[in-house]
N, C-alpha and C positions, 0 to 999 in steps of 0.2 A: 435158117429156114426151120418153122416148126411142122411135126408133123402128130397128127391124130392116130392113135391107134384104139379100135374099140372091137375087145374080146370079150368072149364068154373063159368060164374058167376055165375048161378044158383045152380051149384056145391059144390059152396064155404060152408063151415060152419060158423054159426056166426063166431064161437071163430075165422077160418083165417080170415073172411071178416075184421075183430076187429082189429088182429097181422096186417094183413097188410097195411090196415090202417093207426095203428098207429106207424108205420116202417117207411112209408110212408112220415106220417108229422115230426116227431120226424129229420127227417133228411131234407126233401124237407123244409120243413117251419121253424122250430125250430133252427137245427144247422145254417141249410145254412143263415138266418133272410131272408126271404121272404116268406112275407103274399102274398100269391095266392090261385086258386080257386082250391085247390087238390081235390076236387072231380067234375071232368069235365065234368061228362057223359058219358066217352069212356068206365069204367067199364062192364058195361052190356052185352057189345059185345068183351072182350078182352076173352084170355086164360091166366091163371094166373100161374105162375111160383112160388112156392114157397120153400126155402130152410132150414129146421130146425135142430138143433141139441140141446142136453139135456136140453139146455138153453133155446130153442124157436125160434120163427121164427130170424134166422141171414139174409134171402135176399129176395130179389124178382123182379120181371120185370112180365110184361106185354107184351102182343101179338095182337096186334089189326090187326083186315083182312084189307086187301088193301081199300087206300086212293084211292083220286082222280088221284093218280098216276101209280097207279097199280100193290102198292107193299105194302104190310105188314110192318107195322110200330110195330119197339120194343120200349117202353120208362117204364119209372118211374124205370132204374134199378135201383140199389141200395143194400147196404151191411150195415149191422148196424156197428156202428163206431169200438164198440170192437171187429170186425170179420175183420175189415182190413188189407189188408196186406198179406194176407193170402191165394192166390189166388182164392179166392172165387169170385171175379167178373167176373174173366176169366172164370170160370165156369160157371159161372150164367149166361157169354156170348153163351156157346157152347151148353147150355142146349135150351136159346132162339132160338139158329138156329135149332137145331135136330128141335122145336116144328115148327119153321116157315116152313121146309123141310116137316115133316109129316102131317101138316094139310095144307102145297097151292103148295108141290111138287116144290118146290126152295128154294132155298140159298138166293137167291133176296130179298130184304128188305132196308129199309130206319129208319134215326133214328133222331131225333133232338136232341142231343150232345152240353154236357155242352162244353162250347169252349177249358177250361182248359183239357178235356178228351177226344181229338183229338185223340193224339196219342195211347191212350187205344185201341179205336177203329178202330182205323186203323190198330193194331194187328188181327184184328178180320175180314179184309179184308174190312172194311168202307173206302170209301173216300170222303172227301169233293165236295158238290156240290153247292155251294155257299161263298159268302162273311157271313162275322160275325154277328149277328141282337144281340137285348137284347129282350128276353123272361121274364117275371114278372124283369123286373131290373138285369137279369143276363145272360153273353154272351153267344150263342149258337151257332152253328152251323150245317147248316142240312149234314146230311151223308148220302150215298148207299152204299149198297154191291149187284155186281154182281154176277152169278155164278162162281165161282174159282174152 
C-alpha cells in the first residue's frame, strides 16, 4: 500500500526530513554524478510531497510558493531508481498540482526540467519557455503550465 504524506517544513519528522534527504541525493548527486549544493535553502518555505510504501519513502517533490514570477515552482521531483517505471512520477506529478491548486488556487506553476524529461512534463500540461541552459553541469529547461 502506498501512502501520501504532504508536510510543511516544520512538519516534517526527522526520520522524513532524513528519507528525503537522502532520496534526494542518492539520485540528484550520487547516481546522476553531480556534486551540487542539494540543500539550497528553498526547504523551509516548500510543501513537501512525500510517497511511501512497505519499503520506505519511493518519491518526492517539492512545492515552493511563487517566484519572482508569480508562480509556484515544483522541483527536486524524483522516484527512487527501483520504483521506476511504474507510473509513480506521473503521480507524484498529479499529486504536485492537486497541492499547487489547493494552497495558491491554480494549476499555474513553473518548473526547471531536466532537458532529457521534456516530454514527461509536457504530459503534465508544461511547456517550454525558453532555450536549453546547463544547471550544476546538467541540461535543463524551464517549463510553465497554464490553467488547462
Amino acid at each position: 500500500m502506498r501512502t501520501w504524506t504532504i508536510r510543511s517544513f516544520e512538519d516534517l519528522t526527522v526520520q522524513q526530513l532524513h528519507d528525503l534527504l537522502r532520496l534526494r541525493v542518492d539520485v540528484f548527486v550520487v547516481e546522476q554524478h553531480c556534486p551540487y549544493p542539494e540543500l539550497d535553502g528553498a526547504d523551509h518555505d516548500a510543501t513537501h510531497l512525500l510517497l511511501h510504501d512497505a519499503s520506505g519513502l519511493v518519491a518526492y517533490a517539492r512545492v515552493l510558493p511563487p517566484g519572482t514570477d508569480g508562480l509556484p515552482h515544483i522541483g527536486r521531483v524524483v522516484v527512487r531508481m527501483d520504483r521506476r517505471g511504474q507510473g509513480i512520477a506521473s503521480a507524484l506529478m498529479q499529486q504536485a498540482l492537486t497541492v499547487v491548486e489547493a494552497r495558491h488556487g491554480t494549476k499555474r506553476s513553473a518548473l526547471a526540467a531536466q532537458a532529457h524529461l521534456e516530454r514527461f512534463y509536457a504530459q503534465h500540461g508544461f511547456r517550454r519557455t525558453g532555450a536549453d541552459y546547463l544547471l550544476d553541469g546538467i541540461p535543463h529547461v524551464d517549463m510553465r503550465r497554464d490553467d488547462v
